[in-house]
C-alpha positions as CSV (number, residue, x, y, z in Angstrom):
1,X,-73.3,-2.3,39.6
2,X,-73.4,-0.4,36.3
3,X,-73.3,-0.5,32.8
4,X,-73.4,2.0,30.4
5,X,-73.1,1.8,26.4
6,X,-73.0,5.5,25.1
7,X,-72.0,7.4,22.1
8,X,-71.0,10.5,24.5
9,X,-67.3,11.1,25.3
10,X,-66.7,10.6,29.4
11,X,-63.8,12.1,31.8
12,X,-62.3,9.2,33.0
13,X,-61.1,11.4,36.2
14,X,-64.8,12.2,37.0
15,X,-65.9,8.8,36.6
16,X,-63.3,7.3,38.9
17,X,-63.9,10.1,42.0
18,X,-67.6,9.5,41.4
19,X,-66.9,5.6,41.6
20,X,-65.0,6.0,44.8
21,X,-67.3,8.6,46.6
22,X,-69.7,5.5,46.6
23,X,-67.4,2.8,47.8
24,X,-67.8,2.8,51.4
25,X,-66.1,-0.1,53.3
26,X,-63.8,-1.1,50.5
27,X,-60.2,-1.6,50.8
28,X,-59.4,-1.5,47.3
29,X,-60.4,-0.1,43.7
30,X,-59.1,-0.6,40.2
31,X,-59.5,1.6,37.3
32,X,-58.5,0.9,33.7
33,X,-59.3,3.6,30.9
34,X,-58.6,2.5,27.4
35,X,-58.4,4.8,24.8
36,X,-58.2,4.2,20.8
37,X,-55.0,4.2,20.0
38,X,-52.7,5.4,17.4
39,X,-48.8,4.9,16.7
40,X,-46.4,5.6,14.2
41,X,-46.0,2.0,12.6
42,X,-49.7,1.5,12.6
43,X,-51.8,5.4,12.5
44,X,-55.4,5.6,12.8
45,X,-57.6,8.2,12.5
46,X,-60.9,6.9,13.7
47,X,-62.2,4.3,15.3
48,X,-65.8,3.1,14.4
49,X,-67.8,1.0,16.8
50,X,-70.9,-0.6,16.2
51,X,-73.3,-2.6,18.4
52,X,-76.7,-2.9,19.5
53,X,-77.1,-1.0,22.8
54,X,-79.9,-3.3,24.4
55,X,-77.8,-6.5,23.2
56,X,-74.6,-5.0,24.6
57,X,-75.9,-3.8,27.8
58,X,-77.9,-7.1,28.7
59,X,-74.6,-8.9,28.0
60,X,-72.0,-7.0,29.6
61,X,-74.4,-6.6,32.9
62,X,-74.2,-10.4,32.7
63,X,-70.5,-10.5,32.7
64,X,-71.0,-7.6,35.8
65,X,-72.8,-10.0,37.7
66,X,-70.8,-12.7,37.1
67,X,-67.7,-10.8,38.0
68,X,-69.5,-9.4,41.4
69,X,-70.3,-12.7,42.6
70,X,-67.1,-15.0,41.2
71,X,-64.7,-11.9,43.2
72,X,-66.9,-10.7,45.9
73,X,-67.0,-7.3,44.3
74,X,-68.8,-4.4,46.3
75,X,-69.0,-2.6,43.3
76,X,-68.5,-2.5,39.8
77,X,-68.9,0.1,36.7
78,X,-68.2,-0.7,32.7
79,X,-68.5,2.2,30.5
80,X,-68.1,1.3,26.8
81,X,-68.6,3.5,24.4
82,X,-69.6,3.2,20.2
83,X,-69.8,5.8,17.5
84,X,-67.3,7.4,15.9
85,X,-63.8,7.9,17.9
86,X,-60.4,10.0,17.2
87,X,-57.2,8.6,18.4
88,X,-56.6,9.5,22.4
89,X,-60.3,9.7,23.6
90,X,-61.3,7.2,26.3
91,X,-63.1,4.6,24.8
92,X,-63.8,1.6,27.7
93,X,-63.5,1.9,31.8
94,X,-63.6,-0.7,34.1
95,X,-63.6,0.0,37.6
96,X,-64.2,-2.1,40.9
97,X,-64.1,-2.4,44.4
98,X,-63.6,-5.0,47.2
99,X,-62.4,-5.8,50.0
100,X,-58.8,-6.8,49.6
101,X,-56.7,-5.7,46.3
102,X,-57.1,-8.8,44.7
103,X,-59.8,-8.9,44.1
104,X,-59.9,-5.7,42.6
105,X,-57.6,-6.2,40.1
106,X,-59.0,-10.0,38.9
107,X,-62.2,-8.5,38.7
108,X,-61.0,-5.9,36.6
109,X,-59.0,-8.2,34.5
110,X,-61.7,-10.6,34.0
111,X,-63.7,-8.1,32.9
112,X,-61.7,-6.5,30.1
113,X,-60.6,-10.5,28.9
114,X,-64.3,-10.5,28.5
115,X,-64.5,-6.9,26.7
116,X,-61.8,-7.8,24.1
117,X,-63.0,-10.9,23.0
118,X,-66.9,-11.2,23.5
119,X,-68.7,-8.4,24.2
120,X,-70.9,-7.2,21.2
121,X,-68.7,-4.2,19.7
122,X,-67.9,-4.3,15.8
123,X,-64.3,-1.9,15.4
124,X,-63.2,-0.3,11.6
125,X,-60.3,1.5,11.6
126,X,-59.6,4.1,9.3
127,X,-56.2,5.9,8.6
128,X,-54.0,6.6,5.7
129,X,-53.9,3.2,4.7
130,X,-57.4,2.7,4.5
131,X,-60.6,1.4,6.6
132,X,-60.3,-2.2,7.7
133,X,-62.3,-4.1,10.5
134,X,-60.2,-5.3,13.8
135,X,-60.3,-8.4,13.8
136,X,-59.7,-10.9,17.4
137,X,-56.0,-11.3,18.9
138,X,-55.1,-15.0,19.7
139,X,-53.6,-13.1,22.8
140,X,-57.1,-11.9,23.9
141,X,-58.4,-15.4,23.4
142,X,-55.5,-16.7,25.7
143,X,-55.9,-13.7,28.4
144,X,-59.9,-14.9,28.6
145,X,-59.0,-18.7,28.6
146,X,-57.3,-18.5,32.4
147,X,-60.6,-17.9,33.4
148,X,-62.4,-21.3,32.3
């Protein structure tokens, strides 16, 4: 199990094969990269993070655990990072492995339900319109609720 909470860009494609290498025995892995985005209706430029590394790591390795043990994981990695971010770069990946595809994907889900809505990240966007700070999606809230 791993967390990491960097201000260094990643290769999600590196990340994965490096995952996998060390997943002996499992029948299934799921990786989701998400990246800042960016569209037409709504542009941004950057994407500011903010958090307290310690805090944010002792959390989401929490959630990790959690995760392992309430899907019989064999392995899990979040990478999140903070800083300053352009539109396109990776920004969070989940990855996980188990036994039967499933699990896999709940694990991964439950994971990112956790990301969006309580994990310790502060997010400002900036584009032509301004800097504003993201605030919480009522569908995010619902997403983590089918978890309770």
């Amino acid at each position: 199990m791993s967390v990491r909470v960097t201000t260094d860009a990643f290769d999600p494609g590196a990340e994965t094969n490096s995952f996998l290498a060390a997943g002996k025995g499992a029948g299934a892995a799921v990786t989701f990269t998400g990246m800042v985005r960016s569209s037409p209706d709504a542009p941004i430029t950057t994407l500011s993070l903010e958090c307290y590394p310690e805090l944010a790591i002792n959390q989401l390795s929490a959630m990790l655990a959690t995760a392992t043990a309430r899907f019989d994981l064999l392995a899990a990695t979040i990478i999140h990072r903070y800083g300053v971010l352009r539109a396109g770069e990776p920004i969070v990946q989940v990855m996980t492995l188990s036994a039967h595809r499933r699990a896999a994907f709940q694990g991964a889900e439950f994971l990112m339900d956790y990301l969006k809505t309580d994990a310790p990240f502060w997010k400002q966007e900036s584009g032509p319109d301004g800097t504003r700070w993201v605030a919480a999606k009522g569908d995010d809230d619902a997403a983590k609720a089918r978890w309770d």
